[in-house]
C-alpha positions in Angstrom: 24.9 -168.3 45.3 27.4 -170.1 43.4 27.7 -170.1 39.5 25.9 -172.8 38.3 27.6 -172.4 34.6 31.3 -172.6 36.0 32.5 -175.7 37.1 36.0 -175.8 37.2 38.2 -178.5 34.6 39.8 -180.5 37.3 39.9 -178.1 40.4 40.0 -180.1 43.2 37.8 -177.6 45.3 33.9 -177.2 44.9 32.7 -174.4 43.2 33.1 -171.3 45.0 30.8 -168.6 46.1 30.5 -165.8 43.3 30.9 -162.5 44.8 30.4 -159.0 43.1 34.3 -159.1 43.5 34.6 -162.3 41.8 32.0 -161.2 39.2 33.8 -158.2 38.4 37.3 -160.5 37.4 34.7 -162.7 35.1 33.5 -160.1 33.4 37.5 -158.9 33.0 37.9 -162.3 31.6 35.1 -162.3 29.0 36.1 -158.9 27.8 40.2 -159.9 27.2 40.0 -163.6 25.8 36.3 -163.8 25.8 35.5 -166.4 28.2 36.0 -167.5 32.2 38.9 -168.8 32.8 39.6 -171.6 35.1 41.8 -170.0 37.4 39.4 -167.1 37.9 36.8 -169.3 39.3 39.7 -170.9 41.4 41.0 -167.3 43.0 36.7 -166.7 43.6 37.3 -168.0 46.8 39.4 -165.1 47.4 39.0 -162.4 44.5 40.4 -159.3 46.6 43.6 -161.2 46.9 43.7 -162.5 43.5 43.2 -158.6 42.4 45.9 -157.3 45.2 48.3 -159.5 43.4 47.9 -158.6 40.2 48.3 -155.4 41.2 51.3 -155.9 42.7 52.6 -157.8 39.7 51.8 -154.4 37.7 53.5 -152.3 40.3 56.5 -153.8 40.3 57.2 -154.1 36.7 55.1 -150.6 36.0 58.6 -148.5 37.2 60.7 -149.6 34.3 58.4 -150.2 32.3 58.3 -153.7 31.2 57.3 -154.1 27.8 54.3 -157.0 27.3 56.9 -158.7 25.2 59.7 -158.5 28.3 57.0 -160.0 30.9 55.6 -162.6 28.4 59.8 -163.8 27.8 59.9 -163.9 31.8 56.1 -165.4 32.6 56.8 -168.3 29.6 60.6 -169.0 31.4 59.4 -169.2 34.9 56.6 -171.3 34.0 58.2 -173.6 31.9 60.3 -174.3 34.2 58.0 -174.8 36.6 56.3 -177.3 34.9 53.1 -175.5 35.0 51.4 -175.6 31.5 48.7 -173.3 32.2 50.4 -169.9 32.4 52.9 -171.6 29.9 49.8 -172.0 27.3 48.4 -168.1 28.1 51.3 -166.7 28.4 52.7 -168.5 25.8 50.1 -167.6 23.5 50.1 -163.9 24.5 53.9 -164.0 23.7 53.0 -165.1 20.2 50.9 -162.2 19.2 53.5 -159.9 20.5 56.7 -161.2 19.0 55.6 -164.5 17.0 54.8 -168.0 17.4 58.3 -169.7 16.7 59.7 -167.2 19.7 57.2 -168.2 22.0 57.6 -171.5 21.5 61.7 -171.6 21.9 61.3 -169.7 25.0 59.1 -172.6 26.6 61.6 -175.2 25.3 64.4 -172.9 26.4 65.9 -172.1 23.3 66.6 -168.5 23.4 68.4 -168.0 20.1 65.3 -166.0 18.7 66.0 -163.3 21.7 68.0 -160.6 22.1 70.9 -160.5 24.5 68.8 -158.6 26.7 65.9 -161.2 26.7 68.2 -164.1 27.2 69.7 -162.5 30.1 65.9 -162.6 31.2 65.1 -166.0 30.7 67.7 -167.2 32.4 67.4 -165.3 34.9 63.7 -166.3 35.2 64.8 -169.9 35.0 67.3 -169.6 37.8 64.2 -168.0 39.9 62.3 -170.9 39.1 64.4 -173.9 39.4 66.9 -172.7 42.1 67.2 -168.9 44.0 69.6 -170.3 46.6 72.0 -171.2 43.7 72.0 -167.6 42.0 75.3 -165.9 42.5 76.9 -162.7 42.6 77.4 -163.1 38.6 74.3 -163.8 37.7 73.2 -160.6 38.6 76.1 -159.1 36.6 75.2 -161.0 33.8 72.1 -158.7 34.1 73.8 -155.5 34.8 76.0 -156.7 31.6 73.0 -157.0 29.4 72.3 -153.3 30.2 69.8 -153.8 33.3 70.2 -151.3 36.5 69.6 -152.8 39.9 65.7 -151.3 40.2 65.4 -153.4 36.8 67.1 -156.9 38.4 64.5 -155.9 41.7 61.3 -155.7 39.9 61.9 -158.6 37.3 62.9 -160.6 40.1 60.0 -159.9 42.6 57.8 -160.3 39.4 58.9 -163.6 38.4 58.6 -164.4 42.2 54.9 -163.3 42.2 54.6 -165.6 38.9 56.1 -169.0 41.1 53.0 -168.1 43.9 50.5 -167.8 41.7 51.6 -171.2 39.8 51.9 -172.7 42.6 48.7 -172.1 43.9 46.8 -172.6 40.8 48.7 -176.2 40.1 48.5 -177.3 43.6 44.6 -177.0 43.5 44.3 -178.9 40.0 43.2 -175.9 37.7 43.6 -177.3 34.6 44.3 -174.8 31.2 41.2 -173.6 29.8 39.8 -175.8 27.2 39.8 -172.5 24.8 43.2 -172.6 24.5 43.3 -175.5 22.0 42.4 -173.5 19.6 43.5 -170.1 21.0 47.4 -170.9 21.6 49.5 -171.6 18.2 49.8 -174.9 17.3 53.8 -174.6 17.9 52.9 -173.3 21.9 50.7 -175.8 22.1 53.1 -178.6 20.5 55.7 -177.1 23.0 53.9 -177.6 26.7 54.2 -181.3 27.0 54.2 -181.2 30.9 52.0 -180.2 33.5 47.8 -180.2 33.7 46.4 -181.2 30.6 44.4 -178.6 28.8 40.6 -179.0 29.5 37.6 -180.8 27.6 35.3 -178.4 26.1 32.5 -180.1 28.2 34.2 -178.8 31.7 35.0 -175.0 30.7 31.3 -174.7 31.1 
């Protein structure tokens, strides 16, 4: 039966079936931010692949490791630059309570001065992903080797930020709209910075 609370802000599909699977990655929501977010009751048509990918997100960046502060610099960068507000707003917001509000906020506008050399190497990088592969050169990876990354480093980021672009595409193709929570969640300078993309939800449609 489908969930009669959870009708998506702006999804273009109907409501989908709830599974135990799907369940399970609700409940995961309500315990980390405390509510449903839209895009889990998008990926409820599918919630073994939505889990497989997330899984493969953590694999990849899990040999390093990637600090939460390192993902949120390359999440924020490729979404930006995408265009796709909401990962820019959650991410953006998780990037905030790890390393400030200001930060956050820069790295959506792409100003980077608040990084390190390291983490500006990493946004661009990201941004590159994002915006253009085919154009990345032979230097651009040196520019990462420069900054003190090893090739395993480059891989992972890289196949990360890749795994980033097909979930934002997905969720932005079928109209998932950033959870209404998040105007109160997300700083007001992340919020002030994501002028682009889905508009955040109306409390009425996060259900």
């Amino acid at each position: 039966m489908t969930d009669d609370t959870s009708t998506p802000a702006g999804q273009f599909l109907a409501v989908a079936e709830v599974s135990d699977a799907a369940r399970a990655i609700f409940d995961e929501d309500l315990a980390e931010v405390g509510f449903v977010m839209n895009a889990s009751r998008l990926w409820a048509y599918q919630p073994e692949a939505s889990n497989n990918l997330f899984s493969l997100m953590s694999q990849v960046t899990s040999g390093r490791p990637f600090t939460a502060r390192e993902r949120g610099i390359l999440v924020t960068a490729c979404a930006s630059t995408l265009g796709d507000s909401y990962c820019s707003l959650a991410w953006g917001t998780k990037l905030a309570s790890e390393a400030g509000a200001e930060l956050a906020a820069g790295v959506l506008r792409g100003e980077d001065s608040a990084l390190t050399e390291p983490e500006r190497a990493m946004a661009a990088w990201a941004r590159l992903i994002a915006r253009s592969p085919n154009s990345a050169t032979a230097q651009d990876v040196q520019n990462l080797r420069d900054a003190g990354f090893c090739d395993a480093d480059i891989f992972a980021m890289t196949v990360f930020v890749g795994l980033r672009v097909a979930l934002s595409t997905v969720n932005d193709a079928l109209g998932a709209h950033p959870d209404a929570e998040y105007r109160l969640a997300a700083p007001s300078a992340v919020l002030a910075s994501v002028t682009y993309g889905r508009p955040v939800g109306s409390a009425a449609a996060a259900g």
